[in-house]
DSSP file (Angstrom, degrees, kcal/mol; ACC not computed):
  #  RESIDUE AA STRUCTURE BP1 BP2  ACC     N-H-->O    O-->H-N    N-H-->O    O-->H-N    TCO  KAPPA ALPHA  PHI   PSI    X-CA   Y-CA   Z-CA
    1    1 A X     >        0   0    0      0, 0.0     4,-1.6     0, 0.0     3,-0.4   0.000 360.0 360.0 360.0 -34.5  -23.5 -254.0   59.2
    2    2 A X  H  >  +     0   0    0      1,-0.2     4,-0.9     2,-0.2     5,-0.0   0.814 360.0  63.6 -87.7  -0.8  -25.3 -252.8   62.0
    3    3 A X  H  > S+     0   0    0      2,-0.2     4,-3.2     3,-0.1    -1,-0.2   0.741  97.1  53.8 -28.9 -66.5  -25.8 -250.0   61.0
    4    4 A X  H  > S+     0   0    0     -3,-0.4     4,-3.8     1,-0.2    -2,-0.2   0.965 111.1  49.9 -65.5 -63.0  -28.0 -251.1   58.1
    5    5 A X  H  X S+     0   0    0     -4,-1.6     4,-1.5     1,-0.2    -1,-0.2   0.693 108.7  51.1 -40.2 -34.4  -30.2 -253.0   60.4
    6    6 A X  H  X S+     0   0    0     -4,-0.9     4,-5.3     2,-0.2     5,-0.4   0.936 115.2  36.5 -73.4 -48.1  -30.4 -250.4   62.4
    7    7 A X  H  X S+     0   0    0     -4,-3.2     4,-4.9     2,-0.2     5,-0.5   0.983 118.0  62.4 -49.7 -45.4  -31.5 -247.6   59.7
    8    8 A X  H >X S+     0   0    0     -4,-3.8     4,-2.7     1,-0.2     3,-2.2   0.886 104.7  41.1 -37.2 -87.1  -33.5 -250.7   58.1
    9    9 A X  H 3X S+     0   0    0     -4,-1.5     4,-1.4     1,-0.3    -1,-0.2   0.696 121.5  43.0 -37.4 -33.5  -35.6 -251.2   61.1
   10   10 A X  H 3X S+     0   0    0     -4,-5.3     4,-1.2     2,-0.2    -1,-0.3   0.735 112.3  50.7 -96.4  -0.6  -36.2 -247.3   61.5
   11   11 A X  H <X S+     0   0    0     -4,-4.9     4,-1.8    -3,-2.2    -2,-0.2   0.727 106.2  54.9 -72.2 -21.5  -36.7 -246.7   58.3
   12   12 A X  H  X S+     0   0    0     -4,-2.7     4,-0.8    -5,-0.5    -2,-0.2   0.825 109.9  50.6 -90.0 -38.6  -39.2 -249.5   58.4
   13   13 A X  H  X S+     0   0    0     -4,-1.4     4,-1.7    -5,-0.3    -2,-0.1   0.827 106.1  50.2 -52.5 -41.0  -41.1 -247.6   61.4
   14   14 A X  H >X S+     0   0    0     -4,-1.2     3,-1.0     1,-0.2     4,-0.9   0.957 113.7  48.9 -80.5 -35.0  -41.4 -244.4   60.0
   15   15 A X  H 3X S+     0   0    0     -4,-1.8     4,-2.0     1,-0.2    -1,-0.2   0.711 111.0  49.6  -6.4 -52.1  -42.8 -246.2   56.9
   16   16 A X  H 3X S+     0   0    0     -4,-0.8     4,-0.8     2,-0.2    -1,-0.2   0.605 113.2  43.9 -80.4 -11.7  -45.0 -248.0   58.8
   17   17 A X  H <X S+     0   0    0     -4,-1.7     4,-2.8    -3,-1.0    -2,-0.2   0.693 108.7  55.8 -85.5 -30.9  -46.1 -245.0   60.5
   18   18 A X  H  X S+     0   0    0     -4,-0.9     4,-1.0     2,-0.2    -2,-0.2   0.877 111.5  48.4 -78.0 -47.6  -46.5 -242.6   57.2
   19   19 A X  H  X S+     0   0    0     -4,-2.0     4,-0.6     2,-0.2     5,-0.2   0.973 110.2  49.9 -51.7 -54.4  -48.9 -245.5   55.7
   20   20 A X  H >X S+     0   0    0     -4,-0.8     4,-2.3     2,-0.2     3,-0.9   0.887 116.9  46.2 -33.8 -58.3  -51.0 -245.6   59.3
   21   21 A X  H >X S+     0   0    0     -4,-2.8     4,-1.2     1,-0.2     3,-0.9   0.938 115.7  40.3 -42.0-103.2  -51.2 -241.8   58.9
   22   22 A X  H 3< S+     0   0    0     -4,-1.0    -1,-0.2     1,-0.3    -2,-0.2   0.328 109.9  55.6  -5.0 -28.5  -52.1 -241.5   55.2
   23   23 A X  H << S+     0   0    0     -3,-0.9    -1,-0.3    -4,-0.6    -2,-0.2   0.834  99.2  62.8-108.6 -35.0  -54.7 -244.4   55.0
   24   24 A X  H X< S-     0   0    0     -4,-2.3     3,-2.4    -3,-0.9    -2,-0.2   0.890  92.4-156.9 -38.7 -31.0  -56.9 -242.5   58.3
   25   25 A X  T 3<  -     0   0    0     -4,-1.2    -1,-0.2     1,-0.3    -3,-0.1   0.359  52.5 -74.4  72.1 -25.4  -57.2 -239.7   55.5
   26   26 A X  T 3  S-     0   0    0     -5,-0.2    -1,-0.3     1,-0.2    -2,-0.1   0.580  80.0-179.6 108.5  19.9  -57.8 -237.1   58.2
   27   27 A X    <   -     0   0    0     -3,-2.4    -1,-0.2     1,-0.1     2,-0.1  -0.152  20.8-125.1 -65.2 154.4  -61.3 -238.5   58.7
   28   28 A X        -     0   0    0      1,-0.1     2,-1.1     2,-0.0    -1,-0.1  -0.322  29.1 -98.7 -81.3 165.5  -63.8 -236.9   61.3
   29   29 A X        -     0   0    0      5,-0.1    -1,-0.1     1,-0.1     6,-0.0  -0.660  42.7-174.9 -56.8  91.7  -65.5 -238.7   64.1
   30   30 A X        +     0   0    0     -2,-1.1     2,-0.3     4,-0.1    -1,-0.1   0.738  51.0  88.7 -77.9   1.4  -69.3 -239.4   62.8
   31   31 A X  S  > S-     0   0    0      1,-0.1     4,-2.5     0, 0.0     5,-0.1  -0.437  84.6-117.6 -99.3 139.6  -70.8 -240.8   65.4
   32   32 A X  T  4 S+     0   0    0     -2,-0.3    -1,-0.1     2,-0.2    -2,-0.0   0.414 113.5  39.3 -76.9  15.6  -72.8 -238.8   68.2
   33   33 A X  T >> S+     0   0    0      3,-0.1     3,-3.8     2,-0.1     4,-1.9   0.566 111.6  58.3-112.6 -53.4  -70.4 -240.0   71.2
   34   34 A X  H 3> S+     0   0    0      1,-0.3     4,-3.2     2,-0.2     5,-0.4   0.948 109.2  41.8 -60.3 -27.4  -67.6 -239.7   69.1
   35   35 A X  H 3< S+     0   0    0     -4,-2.5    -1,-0.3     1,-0.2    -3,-0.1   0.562 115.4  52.1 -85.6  18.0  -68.3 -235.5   68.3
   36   36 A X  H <> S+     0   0    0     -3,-3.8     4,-3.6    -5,-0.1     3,-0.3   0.714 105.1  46.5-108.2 -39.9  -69.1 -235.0   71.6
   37   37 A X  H >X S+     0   0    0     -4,-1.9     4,-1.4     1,-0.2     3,-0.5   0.914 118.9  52.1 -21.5 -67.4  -65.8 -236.6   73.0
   38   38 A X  H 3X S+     0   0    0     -4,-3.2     4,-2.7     1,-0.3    -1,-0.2   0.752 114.2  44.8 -29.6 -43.8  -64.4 -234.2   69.9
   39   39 A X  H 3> S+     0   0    0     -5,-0.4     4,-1.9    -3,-0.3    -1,-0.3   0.931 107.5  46.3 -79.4 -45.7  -66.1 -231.7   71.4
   40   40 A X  H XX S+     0   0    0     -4,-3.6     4,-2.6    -3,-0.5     3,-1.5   0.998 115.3  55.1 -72.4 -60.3  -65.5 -231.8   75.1
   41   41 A X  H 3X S+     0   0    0     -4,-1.4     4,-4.2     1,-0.2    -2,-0.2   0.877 101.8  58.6  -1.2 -84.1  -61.5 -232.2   74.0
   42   42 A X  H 3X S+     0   0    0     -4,-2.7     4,-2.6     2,-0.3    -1,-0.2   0.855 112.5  38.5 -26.8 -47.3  -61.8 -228.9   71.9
   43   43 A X  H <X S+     0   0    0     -4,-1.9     4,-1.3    -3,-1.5     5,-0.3   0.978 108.7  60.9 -84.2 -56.4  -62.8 -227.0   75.2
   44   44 A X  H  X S+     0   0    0     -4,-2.6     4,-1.8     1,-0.2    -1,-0.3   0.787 107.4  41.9 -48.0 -39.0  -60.6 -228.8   77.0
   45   45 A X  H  X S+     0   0    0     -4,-4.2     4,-3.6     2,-0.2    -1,-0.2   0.989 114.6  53.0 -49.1 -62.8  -57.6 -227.4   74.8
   46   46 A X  H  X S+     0   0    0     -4,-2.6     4,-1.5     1,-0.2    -2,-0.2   0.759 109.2  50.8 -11.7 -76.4  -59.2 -223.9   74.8
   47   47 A X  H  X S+     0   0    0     -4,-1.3     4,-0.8     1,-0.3    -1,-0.2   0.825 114.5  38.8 -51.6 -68.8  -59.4 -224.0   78.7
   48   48 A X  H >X S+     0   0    0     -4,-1.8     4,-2.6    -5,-0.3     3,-1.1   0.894 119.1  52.7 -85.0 -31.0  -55.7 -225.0   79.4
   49   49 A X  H >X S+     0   0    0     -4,-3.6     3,-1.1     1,-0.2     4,-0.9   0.763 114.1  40.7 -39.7 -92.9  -54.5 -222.4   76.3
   50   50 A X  H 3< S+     0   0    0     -4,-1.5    -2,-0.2     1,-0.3    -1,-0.2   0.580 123.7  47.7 -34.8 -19.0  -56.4 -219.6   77.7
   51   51 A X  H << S+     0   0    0     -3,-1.1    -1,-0.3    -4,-0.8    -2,-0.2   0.903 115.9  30.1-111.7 -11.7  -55.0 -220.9   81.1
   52   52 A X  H << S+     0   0    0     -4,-2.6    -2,-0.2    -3,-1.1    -3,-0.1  -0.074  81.1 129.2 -86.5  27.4  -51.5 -221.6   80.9
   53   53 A X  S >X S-     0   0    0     -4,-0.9     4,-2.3    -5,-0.2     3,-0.7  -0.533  76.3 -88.2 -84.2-177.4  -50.2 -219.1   78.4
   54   54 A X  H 3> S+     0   0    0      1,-0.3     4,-0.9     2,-0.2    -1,-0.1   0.528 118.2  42.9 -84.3 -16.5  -47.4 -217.2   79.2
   55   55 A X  H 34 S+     0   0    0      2,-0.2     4,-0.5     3,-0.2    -1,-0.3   0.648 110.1  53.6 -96.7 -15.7  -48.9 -214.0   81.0
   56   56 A X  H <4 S+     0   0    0     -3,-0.7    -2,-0.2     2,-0.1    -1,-0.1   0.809 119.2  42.4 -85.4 -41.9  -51.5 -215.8   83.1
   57   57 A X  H >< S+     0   0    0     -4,-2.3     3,-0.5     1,-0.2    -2,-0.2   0.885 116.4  45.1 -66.6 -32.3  -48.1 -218.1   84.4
   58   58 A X  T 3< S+     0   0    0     -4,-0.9    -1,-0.2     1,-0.2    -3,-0.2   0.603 109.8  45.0-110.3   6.3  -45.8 -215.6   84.8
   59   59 A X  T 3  S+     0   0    0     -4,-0.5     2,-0.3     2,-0.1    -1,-0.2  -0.256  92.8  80.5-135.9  75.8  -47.2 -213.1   86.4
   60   60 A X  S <  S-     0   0    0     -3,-0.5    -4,-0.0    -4,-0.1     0, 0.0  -0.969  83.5-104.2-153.5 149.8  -49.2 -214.7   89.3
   61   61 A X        -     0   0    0     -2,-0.3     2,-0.4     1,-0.0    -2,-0.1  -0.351  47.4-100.9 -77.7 175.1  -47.7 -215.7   92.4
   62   62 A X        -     0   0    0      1,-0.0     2,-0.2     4,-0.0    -5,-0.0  -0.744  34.0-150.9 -92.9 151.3  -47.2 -220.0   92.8
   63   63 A X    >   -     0   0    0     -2,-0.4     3,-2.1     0, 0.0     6,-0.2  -0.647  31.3-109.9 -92.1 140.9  -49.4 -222.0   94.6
   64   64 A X  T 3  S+     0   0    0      1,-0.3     2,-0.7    -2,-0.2     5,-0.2   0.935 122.6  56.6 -60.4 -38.2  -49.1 -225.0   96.4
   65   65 A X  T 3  S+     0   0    0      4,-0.1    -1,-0.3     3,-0.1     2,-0.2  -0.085  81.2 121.3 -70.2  35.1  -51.1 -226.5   93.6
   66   66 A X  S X  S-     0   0    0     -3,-2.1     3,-1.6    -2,-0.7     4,-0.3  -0.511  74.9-113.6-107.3 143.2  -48.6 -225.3   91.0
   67   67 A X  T 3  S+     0   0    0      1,-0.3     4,-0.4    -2,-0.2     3,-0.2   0.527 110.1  64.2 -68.4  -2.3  -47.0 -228.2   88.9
   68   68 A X  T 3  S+     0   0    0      2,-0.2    -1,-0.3     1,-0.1     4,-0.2   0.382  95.0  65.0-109.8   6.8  -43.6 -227.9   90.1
   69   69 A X  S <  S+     0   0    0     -3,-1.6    -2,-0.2    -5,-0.2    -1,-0.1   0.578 100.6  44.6 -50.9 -31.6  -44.8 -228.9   93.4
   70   70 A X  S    S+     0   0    0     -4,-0.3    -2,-0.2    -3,-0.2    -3,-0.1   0.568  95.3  78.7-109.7  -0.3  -45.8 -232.1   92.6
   71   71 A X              0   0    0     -4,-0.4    -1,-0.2     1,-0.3    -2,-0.1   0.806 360.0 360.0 -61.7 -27.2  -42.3 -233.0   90.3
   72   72 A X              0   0    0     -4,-0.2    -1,-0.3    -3,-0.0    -2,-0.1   0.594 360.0 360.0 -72.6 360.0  -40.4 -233.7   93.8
């Protein structure tokens, strides 16, 4: 029996998540703060592709400002 309750209830999130999804429609920002947020985002992906991909990390030496510095 608990079982069912349990699948209920997560079947009943991901449902409740697939509607949330679906009713946004995939709409854009209109607003002029909201495309420039959009915008500044966008670079901001660029930037950290173009700087963490795999040949700019693996072949430079680490730095104290390296992210596995700051896990300890």
């Amino acid at each position: 029996m608990a079982f069912v309750w349990f699948f209920g209830v997560l079947g009943g999130a991901c449902l409740l998540l697939i509607v949330t999804l679906m009713r946004r429609n995939g709409r854009r920002t209109e607003t002029a703060e909201g495309l420039r947020i959009e915008e500044q985002a966008r670079i901001q992906a660029h930037e950290d592709r173009v700087s963490y991909n795999s040949l700019s990390v693996h072949s430079s030496m680490p730095t104290a400002g390296d992210a596995y510095q700051r896990r300890r």
